[in-house]
Biopython code that builds the backbone (N, CA, C, O; Angstrom):
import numpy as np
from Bio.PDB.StructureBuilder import StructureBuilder

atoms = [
    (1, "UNK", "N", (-85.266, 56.553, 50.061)),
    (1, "UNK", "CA", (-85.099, 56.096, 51.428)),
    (1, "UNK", "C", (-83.650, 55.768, 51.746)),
    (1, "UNK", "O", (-83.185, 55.627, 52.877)),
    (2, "UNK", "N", (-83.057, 55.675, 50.693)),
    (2, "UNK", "CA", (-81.361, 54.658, 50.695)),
    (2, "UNK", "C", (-80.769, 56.775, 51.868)),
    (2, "UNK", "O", (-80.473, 56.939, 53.051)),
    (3, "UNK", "N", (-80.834, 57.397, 51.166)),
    (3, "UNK", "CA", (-79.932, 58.747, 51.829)),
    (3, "UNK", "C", (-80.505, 59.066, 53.482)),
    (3, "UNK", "O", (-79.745, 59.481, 54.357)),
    (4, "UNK", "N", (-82.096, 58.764, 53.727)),
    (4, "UNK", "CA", (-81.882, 58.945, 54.631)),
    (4, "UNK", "C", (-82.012, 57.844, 55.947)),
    (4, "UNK", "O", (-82.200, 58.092, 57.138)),
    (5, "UNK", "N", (-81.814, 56.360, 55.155)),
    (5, "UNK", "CA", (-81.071, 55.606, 55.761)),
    (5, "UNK", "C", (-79.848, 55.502, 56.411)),
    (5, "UNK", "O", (-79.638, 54.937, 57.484)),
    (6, "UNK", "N", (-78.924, 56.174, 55.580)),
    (6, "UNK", "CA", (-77.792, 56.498, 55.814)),
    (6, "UNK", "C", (-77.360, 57.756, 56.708)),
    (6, "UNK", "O", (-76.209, 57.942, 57.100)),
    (7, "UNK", "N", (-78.388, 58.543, 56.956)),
    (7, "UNK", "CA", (-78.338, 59.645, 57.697)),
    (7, "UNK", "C", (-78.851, 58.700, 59.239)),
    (7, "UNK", "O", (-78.328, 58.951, 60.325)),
    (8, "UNK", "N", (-79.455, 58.099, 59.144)),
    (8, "UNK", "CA", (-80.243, 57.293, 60.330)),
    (8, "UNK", "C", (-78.548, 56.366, 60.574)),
    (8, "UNK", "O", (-78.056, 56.348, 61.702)),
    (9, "UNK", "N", (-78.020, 55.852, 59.698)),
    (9, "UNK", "CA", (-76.621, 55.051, 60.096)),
    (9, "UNK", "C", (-75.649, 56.404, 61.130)),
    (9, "UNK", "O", (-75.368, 56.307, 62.325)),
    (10, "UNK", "N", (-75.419, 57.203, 60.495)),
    (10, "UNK", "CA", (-74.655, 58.252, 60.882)),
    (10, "UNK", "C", (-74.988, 58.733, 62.804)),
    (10, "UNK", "O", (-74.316, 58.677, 63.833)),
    (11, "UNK", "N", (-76.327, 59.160, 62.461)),
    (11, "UNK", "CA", (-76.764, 59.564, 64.085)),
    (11, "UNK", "C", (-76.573, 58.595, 64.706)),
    (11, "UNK", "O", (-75.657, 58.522, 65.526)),
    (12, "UNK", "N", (-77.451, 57.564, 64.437)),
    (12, "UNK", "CA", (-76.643, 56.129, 65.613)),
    (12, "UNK", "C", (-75.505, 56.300, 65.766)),
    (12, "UNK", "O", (-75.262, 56.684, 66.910)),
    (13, "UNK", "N", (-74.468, 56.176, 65.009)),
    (13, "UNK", "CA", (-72.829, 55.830, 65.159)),
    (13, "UNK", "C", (-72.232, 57.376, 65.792)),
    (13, "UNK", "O", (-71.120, 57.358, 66.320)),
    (14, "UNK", "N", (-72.936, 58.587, 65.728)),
    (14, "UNK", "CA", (-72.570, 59.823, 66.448)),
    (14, "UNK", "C", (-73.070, 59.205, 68.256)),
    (14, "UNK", "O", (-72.312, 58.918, 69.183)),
    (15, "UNK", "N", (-74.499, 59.176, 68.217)),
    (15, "UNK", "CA", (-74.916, 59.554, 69.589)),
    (15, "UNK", "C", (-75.655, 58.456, 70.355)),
    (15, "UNK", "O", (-76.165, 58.618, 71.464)),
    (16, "UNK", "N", (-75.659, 57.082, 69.501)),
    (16, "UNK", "CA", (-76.170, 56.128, 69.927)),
    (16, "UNK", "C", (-77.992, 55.817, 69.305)),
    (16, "UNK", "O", (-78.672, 56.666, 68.729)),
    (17, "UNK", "N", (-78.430, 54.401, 69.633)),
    (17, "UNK", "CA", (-79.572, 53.824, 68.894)),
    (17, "UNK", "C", (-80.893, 54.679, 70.428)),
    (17, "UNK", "O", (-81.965, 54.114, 70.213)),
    (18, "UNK", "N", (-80.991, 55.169, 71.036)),
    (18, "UNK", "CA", (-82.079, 55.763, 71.407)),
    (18, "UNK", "C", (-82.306, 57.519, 71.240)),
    (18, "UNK", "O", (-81.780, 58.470, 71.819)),
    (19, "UNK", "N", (-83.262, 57.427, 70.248)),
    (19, "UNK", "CA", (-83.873, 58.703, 70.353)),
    (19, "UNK", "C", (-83.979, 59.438, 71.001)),
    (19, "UNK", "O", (-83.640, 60.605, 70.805)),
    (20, "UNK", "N", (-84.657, 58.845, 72.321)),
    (20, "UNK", "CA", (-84.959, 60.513, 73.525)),
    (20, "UNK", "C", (-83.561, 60.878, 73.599)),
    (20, "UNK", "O", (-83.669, 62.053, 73.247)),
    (21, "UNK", "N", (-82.674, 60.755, 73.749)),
    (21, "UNK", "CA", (-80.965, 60.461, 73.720)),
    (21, "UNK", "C", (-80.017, 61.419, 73.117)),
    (21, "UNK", "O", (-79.045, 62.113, 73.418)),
    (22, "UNK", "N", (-80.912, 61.061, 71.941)),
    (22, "UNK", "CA", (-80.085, 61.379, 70.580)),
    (22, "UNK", "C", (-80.712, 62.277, 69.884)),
    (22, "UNK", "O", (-81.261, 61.798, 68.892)),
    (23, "UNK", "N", (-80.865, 63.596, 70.048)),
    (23, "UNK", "CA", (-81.345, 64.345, 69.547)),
    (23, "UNK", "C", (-81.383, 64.531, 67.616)),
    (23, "UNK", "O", (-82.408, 64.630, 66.942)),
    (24, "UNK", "N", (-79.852, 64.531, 67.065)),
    (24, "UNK", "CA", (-79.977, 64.062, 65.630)),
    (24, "UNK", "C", (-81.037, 62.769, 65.407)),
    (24, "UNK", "O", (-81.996, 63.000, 64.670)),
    (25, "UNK", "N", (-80.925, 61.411, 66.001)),
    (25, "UNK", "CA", (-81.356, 60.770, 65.311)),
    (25, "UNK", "C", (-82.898, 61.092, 65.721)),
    (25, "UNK", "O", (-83.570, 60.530, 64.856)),
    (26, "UNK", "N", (-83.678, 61.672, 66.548)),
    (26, "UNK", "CA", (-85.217, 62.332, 66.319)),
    (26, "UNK", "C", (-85.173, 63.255, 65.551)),
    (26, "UNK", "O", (-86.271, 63.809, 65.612)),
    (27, "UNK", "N", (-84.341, 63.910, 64.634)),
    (27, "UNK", "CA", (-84.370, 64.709, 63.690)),
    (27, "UNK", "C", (-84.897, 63.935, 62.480)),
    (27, "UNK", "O", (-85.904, 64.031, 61.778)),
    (28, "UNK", "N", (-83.737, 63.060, 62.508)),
    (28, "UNK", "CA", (-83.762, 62.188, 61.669)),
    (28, "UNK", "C", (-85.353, 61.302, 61.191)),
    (28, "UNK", "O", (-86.033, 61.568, 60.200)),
    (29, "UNK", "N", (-85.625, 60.270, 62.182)),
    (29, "UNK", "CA", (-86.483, 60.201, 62.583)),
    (29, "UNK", "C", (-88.106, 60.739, 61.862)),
    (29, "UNK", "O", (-89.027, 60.118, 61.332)),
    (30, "UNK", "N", (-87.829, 62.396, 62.211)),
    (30, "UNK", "CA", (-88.828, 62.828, 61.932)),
    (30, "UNK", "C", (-88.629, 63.361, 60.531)),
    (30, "UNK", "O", (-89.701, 63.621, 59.984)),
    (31, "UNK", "N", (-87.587, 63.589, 59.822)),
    (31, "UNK", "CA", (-87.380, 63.424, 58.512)),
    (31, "UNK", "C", (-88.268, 62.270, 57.483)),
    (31, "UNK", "O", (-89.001, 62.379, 56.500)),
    (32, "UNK", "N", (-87.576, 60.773, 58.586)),
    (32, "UNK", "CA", (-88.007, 59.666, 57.654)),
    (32, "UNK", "C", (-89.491, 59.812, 57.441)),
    (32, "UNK", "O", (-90.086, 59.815, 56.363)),
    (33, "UNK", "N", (-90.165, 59.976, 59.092)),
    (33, "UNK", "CA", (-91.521, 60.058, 58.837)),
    (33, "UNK", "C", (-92.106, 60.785, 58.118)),
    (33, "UNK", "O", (-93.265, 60.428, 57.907)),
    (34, "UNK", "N", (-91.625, 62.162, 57.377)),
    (34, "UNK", "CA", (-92.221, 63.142, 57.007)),
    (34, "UNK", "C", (-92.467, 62.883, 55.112)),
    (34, "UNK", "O", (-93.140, 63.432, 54.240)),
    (35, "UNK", "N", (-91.373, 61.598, 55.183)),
    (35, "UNK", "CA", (-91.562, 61.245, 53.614)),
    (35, "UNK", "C", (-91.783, 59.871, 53.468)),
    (35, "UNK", "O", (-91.135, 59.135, 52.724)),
    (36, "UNK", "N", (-92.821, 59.501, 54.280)),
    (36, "UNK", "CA", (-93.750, 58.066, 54.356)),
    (36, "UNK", "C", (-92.400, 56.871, 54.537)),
    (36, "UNK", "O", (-92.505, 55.776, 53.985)),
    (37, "UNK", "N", (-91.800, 57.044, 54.936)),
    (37, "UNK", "CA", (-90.739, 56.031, 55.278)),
    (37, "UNK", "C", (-91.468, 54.834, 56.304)),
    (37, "UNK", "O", (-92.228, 54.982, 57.261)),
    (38, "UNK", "N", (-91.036, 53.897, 55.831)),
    (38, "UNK", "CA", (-91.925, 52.422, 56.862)),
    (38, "UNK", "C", (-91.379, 52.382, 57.957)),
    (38, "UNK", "O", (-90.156, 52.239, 57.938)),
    (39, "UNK", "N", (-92.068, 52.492, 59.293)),
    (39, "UNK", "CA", (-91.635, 52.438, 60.360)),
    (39, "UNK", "C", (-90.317, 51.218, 60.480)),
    (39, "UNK", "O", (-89.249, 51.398, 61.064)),
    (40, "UNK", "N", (-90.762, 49.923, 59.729)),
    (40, "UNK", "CA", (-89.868, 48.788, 59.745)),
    (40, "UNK", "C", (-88.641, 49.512, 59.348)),
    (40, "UNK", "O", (-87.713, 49.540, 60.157)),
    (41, "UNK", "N", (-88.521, 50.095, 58.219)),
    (41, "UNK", "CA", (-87.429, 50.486, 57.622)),
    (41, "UNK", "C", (-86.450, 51.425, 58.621)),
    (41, "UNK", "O", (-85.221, 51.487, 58.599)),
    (42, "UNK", "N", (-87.183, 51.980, 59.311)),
    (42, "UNK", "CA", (-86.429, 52.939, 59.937)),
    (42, "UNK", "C", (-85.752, 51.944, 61.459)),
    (42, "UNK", "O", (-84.791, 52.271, 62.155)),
    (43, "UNK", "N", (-86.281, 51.197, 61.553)),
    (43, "UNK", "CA", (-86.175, 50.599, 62.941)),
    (43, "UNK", "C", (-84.600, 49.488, 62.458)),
    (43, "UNK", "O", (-83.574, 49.216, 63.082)),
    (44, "UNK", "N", (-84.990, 49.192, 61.390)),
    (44, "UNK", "CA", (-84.079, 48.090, 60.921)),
    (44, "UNK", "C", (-82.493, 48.590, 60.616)),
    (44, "UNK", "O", (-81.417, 48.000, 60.715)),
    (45, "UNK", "N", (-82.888, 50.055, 60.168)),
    (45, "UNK", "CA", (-81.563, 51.082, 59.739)),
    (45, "UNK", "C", (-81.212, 51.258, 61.321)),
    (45, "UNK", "O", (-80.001, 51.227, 61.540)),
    (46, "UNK", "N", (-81.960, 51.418, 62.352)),
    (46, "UNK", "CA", (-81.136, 51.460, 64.077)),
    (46, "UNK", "C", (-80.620, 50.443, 64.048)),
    (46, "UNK", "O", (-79.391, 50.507, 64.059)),
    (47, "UNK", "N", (-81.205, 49.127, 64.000)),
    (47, "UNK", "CA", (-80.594, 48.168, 63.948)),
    (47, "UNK", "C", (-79.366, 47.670, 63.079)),
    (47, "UNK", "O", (-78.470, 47.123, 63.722)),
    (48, "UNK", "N", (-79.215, 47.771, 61.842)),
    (48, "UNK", "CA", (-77.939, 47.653, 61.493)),
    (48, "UNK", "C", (-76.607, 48.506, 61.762)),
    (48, "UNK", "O", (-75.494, 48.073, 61.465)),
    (49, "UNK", "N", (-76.846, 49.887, 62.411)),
    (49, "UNK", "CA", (-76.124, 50.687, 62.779)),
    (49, "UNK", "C", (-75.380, 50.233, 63.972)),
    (49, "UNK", "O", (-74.150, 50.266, 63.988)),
    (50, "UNK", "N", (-76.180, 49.751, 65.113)),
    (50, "UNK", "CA", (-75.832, 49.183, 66.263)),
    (50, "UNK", "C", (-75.184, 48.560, 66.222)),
    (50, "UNK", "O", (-74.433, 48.555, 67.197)),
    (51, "UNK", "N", (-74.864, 47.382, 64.959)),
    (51, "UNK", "CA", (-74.088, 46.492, 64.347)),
    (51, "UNK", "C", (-72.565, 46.957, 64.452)),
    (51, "UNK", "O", (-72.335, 48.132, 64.168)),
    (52, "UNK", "N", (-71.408, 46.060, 64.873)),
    (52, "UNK", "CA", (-70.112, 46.920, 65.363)),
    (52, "UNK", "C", (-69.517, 46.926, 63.970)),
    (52, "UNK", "O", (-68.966, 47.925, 63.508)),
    (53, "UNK", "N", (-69.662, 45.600, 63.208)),
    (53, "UNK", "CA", (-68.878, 45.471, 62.113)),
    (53, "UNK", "C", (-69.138, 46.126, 60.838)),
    (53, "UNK", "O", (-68.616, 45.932, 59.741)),
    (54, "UNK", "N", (-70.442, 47.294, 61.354)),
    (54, "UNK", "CA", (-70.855, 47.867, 60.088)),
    (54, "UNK", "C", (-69.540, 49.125, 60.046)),
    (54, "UNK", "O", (-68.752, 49.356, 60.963)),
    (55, "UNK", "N", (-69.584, 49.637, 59.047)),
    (55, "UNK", "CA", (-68.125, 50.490, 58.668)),
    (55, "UNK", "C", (-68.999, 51.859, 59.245)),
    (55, "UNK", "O", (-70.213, 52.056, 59.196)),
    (56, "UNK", "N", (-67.964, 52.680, 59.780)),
    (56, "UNK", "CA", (-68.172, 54.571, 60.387)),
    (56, "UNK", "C", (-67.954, 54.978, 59.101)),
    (56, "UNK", "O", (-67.112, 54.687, 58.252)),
    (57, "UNK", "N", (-69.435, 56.137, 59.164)),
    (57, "UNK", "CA", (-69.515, 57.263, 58.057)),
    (57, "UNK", "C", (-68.916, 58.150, 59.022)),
    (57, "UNK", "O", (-69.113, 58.086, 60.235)),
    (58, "UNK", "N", (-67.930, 59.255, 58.234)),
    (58, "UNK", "CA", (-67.438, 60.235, 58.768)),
    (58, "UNK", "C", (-68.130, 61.677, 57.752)),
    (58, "UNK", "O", (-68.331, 61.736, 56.539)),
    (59, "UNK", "N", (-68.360, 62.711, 58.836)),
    (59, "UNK", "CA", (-69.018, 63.793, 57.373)),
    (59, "UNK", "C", (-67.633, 64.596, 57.510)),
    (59, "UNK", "O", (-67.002, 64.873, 58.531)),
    (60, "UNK", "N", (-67.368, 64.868, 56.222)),
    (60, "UNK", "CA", (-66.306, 65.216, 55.612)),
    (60, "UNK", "C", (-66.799, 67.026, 54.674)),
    (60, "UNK", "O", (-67.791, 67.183, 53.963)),
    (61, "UNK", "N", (-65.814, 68.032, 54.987)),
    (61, "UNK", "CA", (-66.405, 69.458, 54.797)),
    (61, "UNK", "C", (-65.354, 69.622, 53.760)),
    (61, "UNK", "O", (-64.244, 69.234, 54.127)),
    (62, "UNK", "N", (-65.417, 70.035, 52.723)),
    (62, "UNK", "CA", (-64.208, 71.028, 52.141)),
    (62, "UNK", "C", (-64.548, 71.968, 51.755)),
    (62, "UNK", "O", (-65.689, 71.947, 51.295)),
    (63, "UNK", "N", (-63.835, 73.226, 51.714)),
    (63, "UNK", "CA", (-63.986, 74.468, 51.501)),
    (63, "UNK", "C", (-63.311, 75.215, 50.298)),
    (63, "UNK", "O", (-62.237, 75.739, 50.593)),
    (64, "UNK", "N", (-63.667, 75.345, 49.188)),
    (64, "UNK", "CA", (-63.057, 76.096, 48.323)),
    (64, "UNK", "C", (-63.078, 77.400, 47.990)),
    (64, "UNK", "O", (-63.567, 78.234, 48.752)),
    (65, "UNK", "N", (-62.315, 77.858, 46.294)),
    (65, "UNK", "CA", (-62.738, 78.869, 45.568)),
    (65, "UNK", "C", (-62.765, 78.552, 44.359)),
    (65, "UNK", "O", (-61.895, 77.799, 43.922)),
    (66, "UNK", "N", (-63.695, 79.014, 43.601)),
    (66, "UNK", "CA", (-64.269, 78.346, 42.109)),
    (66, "UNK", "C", (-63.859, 79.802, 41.347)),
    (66, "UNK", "O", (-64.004, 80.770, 42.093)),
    (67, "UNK", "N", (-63.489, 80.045, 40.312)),
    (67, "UNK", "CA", (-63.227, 80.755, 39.806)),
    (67, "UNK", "C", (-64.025, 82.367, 39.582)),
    (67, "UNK", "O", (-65.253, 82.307, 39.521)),
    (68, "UNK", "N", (-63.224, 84.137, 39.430)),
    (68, "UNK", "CA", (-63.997, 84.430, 40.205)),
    (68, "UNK", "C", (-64.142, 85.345, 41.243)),
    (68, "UNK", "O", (-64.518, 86.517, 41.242)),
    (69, "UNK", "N", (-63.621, 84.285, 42.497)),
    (69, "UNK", "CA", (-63.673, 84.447, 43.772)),
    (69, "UNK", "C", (-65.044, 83.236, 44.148)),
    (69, "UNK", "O", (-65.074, 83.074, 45.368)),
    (70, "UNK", "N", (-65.509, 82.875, 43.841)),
    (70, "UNK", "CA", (-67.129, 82.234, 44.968)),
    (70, "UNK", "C", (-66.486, 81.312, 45.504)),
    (70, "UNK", "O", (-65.786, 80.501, 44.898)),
    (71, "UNK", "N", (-66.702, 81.365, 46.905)),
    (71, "UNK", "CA", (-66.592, 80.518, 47.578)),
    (71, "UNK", "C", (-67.389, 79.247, 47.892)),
    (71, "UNK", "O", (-68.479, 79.460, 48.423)),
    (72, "UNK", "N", (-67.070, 77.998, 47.674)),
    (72, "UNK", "CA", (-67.979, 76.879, 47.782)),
    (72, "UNK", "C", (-67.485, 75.776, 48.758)),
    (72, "UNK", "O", (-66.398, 75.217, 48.904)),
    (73, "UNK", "N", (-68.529, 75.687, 49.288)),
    (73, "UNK", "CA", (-68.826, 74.688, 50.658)),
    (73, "UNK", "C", (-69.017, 73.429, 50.124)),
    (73, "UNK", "O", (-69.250, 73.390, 48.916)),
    (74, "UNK", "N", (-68.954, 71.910, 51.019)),
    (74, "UNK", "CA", (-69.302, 71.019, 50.090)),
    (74, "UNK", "C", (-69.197, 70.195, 51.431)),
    (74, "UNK", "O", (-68.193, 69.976, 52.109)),
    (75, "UNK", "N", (-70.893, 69.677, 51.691)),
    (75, "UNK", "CA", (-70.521, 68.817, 52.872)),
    (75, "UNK", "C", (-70.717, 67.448, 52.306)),
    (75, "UNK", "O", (-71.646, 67.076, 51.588)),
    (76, "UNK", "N", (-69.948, 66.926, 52.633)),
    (76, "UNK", "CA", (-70.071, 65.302, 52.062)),
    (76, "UNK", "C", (-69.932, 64.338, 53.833)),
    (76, "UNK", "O", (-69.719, 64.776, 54.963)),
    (77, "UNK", "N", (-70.231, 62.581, 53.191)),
    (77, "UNK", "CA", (-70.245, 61.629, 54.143)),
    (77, "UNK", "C", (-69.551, 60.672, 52.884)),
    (77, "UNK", "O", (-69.719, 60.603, 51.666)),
    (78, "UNK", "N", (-68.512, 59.848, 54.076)),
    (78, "UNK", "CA", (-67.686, 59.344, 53.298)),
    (78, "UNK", "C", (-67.298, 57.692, 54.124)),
    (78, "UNK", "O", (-67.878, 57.494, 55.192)),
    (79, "UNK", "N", (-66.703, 57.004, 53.799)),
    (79, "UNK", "CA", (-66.455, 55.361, 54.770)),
    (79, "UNK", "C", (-65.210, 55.848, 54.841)),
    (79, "UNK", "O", (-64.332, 55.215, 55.428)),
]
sb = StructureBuilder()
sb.init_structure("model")
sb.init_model(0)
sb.init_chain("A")
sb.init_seg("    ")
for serial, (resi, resn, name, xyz) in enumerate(atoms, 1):
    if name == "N":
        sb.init_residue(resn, " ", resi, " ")
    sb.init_atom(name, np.array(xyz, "f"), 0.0, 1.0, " ", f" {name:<3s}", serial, name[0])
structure = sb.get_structure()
């Protein structure tokens, strides 16, 4: 639940704490629900997001080459 808590932090801090709204965070949303996530839990992760003093996740991309030639993608979220 901790990752897609943090995905639930992220959409808030992109598009704001209402769903009809926020299209990621009903993604999201329907993620949590899809892997028995407690409604509380999910409501409480809007709620601390809304929070100003909580720190911005930024998603962060880098793009490499691994030896070869393959090219590798790497999406990360970072403070």
């Amino acid at each position: 639940f901790t990752r897609i808590g943090k995905d639930i932090v992220m959409a808030v801090k992109e598009g704001g704490p209402d769903p009809d709204a926020n299209s990621r965070l009903r993604a999201v949303i329907q993620n949590a629900k899809s892997v028995n996530m407690p409604k509380d839990n999910v409501e409480r992760a809007i709620k601390r997001a809304s929070d100003k003093s909580l720190g911005d996740y930024k998603e962060v991309f880098f793009e490499g080459y691994a030896p070869h030639g393959i090219a590798i993608l790497v999406e990360t979220a970072t403070d």
